[in-house]
ROLOGU-497669 format. One line per 4 residues: their letters; for each residue x, y, z of C-alpha. Coordinates in pm, 1 decimal, decimal comma, always signed. Example, Ala and Ser with C-alpha at 12.3 -4.5 7.8 and 13.67 -1.06 7.14 Angstrom:
as	+1230,0 -450,0 +780,0; +1367,0 -106,0 +714,0
# end
This chain:
xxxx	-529,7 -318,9 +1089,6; -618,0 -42,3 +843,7; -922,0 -42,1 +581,0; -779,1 +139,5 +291,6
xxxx	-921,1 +505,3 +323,1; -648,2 +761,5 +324,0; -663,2 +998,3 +608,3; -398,6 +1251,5 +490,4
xxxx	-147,6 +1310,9 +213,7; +163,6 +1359,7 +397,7; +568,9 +1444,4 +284,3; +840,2 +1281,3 +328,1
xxxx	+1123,1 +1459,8 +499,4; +1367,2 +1245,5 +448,0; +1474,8 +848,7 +370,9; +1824,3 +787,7 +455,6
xxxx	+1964,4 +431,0 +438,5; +2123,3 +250,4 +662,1; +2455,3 +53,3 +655,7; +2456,3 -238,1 +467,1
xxxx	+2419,8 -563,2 +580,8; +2686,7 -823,4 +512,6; +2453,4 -956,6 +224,8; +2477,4 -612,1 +60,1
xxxx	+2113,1 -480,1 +180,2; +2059,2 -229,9 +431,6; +1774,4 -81,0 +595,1; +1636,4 +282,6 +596,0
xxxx	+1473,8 +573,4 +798,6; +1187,9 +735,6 +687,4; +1069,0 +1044,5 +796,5; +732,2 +1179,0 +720,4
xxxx	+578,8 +1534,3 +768,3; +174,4 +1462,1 +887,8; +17,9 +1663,0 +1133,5; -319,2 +1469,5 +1168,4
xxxx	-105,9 +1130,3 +1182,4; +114,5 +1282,8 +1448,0; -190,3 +1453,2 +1658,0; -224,3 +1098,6 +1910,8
xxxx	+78,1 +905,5 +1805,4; +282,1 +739,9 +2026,6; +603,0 +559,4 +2038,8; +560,6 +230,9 +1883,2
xxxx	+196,6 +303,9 +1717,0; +159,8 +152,9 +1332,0; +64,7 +428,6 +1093,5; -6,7 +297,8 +699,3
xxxx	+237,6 +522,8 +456,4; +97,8 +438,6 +69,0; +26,8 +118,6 +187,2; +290,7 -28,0 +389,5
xxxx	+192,9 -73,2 +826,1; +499,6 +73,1 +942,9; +600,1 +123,0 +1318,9; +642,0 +450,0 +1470,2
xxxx	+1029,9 +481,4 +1621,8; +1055,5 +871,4 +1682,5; +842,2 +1165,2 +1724,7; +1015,0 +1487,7 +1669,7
xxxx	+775,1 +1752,3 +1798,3; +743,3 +1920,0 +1502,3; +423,2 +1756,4 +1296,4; +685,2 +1450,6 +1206,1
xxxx	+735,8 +1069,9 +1237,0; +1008,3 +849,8 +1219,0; +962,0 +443,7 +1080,9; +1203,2 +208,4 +1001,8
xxxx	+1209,2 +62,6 +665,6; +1380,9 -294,2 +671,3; +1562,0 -464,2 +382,4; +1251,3 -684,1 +300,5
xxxx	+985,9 -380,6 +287,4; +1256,1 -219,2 +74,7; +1229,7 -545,4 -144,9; +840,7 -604,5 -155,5
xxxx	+723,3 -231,0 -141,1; +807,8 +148,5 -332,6; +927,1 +324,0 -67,4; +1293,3 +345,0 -189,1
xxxx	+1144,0 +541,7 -434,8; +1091,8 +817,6 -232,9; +1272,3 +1164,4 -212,3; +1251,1 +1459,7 -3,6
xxxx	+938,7 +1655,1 -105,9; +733,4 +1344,8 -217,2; +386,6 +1267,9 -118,6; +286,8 +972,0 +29,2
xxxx	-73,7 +855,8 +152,7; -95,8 +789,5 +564,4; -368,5 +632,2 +724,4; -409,3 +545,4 +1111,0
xxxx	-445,1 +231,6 +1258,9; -807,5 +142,5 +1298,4; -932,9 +213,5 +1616,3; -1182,4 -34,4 +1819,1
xxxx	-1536,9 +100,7 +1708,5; -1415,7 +271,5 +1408,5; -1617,7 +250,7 +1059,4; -1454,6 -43,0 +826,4
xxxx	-1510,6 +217,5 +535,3; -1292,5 +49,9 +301,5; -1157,4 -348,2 +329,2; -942,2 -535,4 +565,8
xxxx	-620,2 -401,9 +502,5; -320,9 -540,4 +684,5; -55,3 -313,9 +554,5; +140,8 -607,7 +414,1
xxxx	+216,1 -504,1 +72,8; +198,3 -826,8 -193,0; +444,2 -625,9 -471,2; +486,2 -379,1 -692,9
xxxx	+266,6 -268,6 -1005,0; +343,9 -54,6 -1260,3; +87,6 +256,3 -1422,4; +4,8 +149,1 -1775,5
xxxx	-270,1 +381,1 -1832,0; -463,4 +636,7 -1744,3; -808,6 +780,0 -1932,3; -1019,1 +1090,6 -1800,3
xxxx	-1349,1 +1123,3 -1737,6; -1588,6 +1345,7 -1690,2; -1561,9 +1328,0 -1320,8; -1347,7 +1058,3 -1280,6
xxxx	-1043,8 +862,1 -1394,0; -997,4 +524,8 -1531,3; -654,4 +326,6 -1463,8; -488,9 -12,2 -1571,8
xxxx	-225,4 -121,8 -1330,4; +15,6 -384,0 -1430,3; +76,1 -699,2 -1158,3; +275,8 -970,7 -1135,9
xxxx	+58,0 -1274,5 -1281,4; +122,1 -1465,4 -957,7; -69,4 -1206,2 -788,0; -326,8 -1161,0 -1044,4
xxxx	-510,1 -1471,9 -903,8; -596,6 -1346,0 -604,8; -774,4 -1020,8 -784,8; -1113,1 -1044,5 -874,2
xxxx	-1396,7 -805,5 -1060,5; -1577,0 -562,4 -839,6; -1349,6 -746,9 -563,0; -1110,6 -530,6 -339,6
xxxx	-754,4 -424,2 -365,3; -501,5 -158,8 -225,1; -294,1 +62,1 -416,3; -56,6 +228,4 -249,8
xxxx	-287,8 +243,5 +56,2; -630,1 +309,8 -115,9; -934,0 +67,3 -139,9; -1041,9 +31,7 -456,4
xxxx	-1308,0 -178,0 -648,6; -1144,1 -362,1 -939,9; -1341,2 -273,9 -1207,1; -1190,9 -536,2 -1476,3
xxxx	-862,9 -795,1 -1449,5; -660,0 -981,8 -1677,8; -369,3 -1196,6 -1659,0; -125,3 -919,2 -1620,8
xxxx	-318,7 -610,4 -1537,4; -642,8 -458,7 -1359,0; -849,9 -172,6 -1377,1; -964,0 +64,2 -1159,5
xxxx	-1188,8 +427,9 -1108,9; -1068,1 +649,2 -968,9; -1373,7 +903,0 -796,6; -1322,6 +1269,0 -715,9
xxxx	-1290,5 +1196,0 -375,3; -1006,8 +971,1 -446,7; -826,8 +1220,4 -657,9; -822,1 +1490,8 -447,2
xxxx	-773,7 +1338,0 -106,6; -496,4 +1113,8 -214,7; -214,6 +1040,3 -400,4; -359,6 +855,7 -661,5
xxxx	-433,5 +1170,2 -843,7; -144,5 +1265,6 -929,4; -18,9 +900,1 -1070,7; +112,6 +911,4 -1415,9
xxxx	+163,4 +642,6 -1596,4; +495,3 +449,8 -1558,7; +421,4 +531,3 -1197,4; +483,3 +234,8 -939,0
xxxx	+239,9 +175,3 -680,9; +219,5 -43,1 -380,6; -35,8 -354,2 -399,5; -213,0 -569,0 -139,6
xxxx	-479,7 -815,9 -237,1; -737,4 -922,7 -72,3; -606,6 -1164,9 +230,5; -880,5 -1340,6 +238,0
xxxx	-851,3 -1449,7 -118,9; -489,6 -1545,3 +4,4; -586,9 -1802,7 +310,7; -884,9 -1952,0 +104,2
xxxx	-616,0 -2027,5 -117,9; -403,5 -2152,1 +167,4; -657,5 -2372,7 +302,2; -788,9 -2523,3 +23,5
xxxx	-412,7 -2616,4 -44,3; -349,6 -2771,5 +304,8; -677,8 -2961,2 +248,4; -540,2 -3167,0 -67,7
xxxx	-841,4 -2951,9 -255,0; -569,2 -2735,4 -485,1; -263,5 -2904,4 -609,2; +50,6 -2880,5 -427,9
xxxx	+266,3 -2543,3 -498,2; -69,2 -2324,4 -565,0; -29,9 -2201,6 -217,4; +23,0 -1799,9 -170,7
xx	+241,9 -1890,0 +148,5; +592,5 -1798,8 +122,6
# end
């Protein structure tokens, strides 16, 4: 479990892919340069990288990690975007007795949404990100989401698209500052908006096939 506030900006090293599966996809092997994420990992540990709760496999000795990437995070996520030298956002598994500073984040990215725009502020930025309409739903006004690993408070939302500002803290201590748009980013919305959905479904309450479950 995570709560969306970005520990460290680390670099990837290196994502090789696997061999192919007989379906055509393969997996991959990420490897990620971050010293603080590294300082009291250990084999098998879950470490959030722009989003995604990935599973610690190998620990070099040298300030790096190694995750694998399956075929369905390759699907559902960005991270075969990546290249040597990128940045990526990594945040540690909550601890028991740590401060929920951000949201209940599972690391279970929903999709993918696109950078449409981007206005400065004074101190701050303003974004619209585009989203698939069938996760739209589940995002609501001054409600919670993730992008690519961050909690943020939508600030407006549409059928295609929500906003978002972006504070000075945000901008320098993540990734998010650097976003352009055109830029894809990793999204999770709120789960709880997701099993209220689920449950009202079961119930009879929401027509059949509204259901997030899949």
């Amino acid at each position: 479990m995570f709560t969306g506030i970005v520990e460290e900006i680390g670099t990837v090293v290196a994502l090789e892919p696997g061999a192919p599966a007989p379906g055509g996809e393969g997996d991959a092997r990420l490897r990620v340069r971050g010293p603080l994420a590294v300082s009291d990992a250990r084999h098998g540990d879950s470490i959030a990288v722009s989003g995604v709760c990935l599973t610690v496999t190998d620990l070099p000795g040298d300030g790096t990690f190694v995750v694998d990437v399956m075929p369905e995070t390759l699907r559902r996520t960005a991270l075969g975007d990546l290249g040597e030298g990128d940045a990526v956002n990594l945040e540690r598994a909550l601890a028991v007795g740590g401060r929920y500073g951000g949201h209940v984040v599972q690391g279970h990215v929903d999709g993918v949404g696109v950078v449409r725009s981007r206005r400065p502020g004074p101190r701050w930025d303003d974004v619209e990100i585009g989203i698939d309409p069938a996760l739209a739903r589940y995002v609501a006004e001054k409600g919670s989401i993730t992008v690519s690993g961050v909690s943020l408070t939508v600030t407006h939302v549409g059928e295609d698209a929500f906003g978002v500002s972006l504070i000075p803290t945000t901008l320098a201590a993540t990734t998010l500052g650097a976003l352009a748009p055109g830029a894809r980013v990793n999204l999770e919305v709120d789960v709880l908006a997701k099993y209220t959905e689920r449950l009202l479904t079961a119930a009879g309450a929401l027509p059949a096939g509204a259901g997030a479950a899949r």
